[in-house]
N, C-alpha and C positions, 0 to 999 in steps of 0.2 A: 453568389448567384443573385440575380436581380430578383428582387420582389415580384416586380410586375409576370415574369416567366414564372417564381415559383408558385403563386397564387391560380394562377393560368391553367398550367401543364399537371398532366398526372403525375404522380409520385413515380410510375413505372416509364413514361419519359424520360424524366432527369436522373433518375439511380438504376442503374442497369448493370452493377458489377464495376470492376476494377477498369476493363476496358471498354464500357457500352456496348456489349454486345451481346448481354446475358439476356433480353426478348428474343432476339434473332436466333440468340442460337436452342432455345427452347421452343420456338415457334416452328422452325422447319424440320424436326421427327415429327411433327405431328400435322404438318399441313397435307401430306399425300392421301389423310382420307377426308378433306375439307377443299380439296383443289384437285378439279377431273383433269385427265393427260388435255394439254394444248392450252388451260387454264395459267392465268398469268398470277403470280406472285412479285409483291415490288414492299420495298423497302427503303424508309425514310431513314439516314442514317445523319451524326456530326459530323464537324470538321476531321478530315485524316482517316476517318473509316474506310474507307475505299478498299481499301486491299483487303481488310480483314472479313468487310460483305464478302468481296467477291474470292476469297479465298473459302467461304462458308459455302456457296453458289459453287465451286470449282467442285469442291468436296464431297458434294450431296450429286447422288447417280441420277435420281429421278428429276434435276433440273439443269435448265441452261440457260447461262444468260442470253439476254437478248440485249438491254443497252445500259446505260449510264448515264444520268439525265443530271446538267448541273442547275444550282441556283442564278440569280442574279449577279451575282459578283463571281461568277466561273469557277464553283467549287463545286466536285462532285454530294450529291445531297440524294439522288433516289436511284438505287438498282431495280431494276427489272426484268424478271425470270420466268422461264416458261416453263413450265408442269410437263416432264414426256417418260418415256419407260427407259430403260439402262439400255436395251435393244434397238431406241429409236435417241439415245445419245450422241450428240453435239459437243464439239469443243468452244 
């Protein structure tokens, strides 16, 4: 890792588990009483993540994606998901 990022970035950044995705997936049981329905949720994710965000987004009833936002060099980098009830669920 580069100095400069590890000096930088928090520890919970750069080590998130085998696949980077041990915040996200800790983070979303607990966001539905921290994010009212229509309330958006978004997530910064690495390179290659993509599928495994939005398979976490697929998974979870009380959200839906809304879009996929890339960086500079056309890599997927932020999901963004809306807060709704299982009743008023989107594919």
């Amino acid at each position: 890792m580069v100095p400069e990022v590890a000096h930088r970035e928090p520890a919970l950044a750069l080590f998130a588990g085998e696949d980077g995705m041990a915040m996200i997936e800790q983070l979303v049981p607990q966001a539905p009483a921290l994010i009212r329905e229509g309330g958006m949720l978004m997530f910064e994710f690495g390179f290659g993540q993509a599928d495994l965000v939005a398979g976490v987004i697929a998974g979870t009833p009380w959200l839906t994606r809304v879009e996929l936002r890339r960086d500079l060099q056309d890599i997927p980098r932020v999901a963004i998901a809306r807060r709704t009830t299982n009743r008023h669920r989107r594919a």
